[in-house]
C-alpha positions in Angstrom: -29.8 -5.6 -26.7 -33.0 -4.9 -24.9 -32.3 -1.1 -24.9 -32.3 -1.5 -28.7 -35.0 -3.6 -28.8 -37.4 -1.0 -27.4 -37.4 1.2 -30.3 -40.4 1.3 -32.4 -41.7 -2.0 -32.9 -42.7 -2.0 -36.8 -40.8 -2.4 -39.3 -37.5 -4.6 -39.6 -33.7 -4.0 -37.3 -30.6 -5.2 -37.9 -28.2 -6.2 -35.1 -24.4 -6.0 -36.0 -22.9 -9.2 -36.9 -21.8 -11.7 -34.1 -23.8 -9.2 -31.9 -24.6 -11.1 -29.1 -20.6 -12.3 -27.7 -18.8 -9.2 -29.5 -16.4 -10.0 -33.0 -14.1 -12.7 -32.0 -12.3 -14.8 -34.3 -9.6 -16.7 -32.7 -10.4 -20.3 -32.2 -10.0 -20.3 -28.5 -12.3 -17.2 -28.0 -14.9 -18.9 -30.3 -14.6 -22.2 -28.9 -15.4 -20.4 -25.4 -18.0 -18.2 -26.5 -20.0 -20.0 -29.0 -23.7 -20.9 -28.3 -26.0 -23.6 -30.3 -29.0 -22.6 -31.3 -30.7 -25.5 -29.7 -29.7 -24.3 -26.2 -31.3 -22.7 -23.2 -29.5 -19.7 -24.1 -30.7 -19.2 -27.4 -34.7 -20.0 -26.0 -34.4 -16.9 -23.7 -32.8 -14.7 -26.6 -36.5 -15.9 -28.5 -38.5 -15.9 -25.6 -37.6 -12.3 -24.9 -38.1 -11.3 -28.5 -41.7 -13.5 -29.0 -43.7 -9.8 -28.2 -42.0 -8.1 -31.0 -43.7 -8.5 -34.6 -40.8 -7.0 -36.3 -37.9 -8.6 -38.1 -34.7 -8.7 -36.4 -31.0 -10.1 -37.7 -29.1 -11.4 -35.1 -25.6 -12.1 -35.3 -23.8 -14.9 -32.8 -20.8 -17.1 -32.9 -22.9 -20.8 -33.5 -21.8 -23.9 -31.6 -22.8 -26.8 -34.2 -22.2 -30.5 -33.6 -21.9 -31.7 -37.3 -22.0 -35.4 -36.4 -18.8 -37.4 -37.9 -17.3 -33.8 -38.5 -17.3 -33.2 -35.0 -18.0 -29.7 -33.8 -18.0 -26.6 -36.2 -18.1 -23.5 -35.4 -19.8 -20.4 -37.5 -20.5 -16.7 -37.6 -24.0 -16.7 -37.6 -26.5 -14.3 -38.7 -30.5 -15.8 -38.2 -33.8 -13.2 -39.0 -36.3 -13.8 -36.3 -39.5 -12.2 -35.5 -42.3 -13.0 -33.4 -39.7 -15.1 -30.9 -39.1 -17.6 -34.2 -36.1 -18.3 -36.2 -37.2 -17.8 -40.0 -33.6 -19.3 -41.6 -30.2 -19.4 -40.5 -27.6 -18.2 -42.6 -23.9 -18.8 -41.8 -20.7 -16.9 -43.5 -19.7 -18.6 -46.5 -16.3 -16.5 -47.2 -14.6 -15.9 -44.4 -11.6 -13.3 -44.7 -7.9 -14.6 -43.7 -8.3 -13.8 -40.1 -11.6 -16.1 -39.6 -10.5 -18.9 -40.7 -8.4 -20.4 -38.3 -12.0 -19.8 -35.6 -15.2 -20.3 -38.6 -15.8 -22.8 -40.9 -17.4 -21.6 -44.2 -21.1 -22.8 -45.7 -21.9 -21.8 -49.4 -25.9 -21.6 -49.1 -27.9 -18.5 -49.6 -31.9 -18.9 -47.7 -33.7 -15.8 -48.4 -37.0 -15.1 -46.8 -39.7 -12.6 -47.0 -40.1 -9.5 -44.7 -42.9 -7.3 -45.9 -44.0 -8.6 -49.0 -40.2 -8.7 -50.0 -37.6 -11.2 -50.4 -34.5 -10.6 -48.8 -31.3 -12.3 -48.0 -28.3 -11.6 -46.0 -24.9 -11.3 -46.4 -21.9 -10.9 -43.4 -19.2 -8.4 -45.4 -19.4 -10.4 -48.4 -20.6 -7.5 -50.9 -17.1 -6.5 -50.7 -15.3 -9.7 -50.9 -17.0 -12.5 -52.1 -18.8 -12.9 -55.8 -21.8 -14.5 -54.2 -23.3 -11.8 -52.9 -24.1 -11.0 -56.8 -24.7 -14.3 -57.6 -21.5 -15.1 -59.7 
């Protein structure tokens, strides 16, 4: 990541999904590997991205205690420039081999990077209508 990260430092980068532990989706690997966004490990990731003025999509496995749910677990994808989250976006359809490790959220946060507003999507242009809005 860091030798990625020094690149040019204007405009926007994207990271390849579930960047930061590699692609797992078995639910022992993702039970292992996950990370919550609320944890040390996370505030390094931002504190070593809070010089950069760009906007970066970072992809992770996310650890997320939901309460009387218990503990879920998602792929992840969250833009953050400046060392700041901006939104969090989680996969919402999840392809036969994910779902025994992921559990699926249907919302769609857009945000603005350059005067335009942009959204993100994990595969789903290819296998899930709401990409398109449908």
């Amino acid at each position: 990541m860091k030798r990625f990260l020094r690149r040019p430092r204007s405009g926007s980068r994207v990271v390849p999904r579930v960047f930061l532990q590699g692609y797992f989706t078995n639910k022992e690997s993702v039970t292992n590997l996950a990370i919550k966004m609320a944890s040390q490990e996370f505030s390094d990731i931002l504190e070593f991205l809070s010089d950069l003025q760009v906007t970066i999509v970072v992809g992770f496995i996310e650890k997320s205690d939901a309460g009387c749910a218990g503990t879920e677990y998602y792929n992840t994808a969250v833009p953050i420039r400046g060392g700041r989250t901006i939104c969090r976006y989680r996969k919402s359809c999840l392809l036969d081999g994910e779902k025994d490790g992921f559990d699926p959220v249907r919302e769609r946060p857009t945000f603005e990077v350059s005067g335009q507003i942009v959204g993100i999507n994990i595969c789903e242009l290819q296998y899930c209508s709401l990409a398109t809005g449908e």
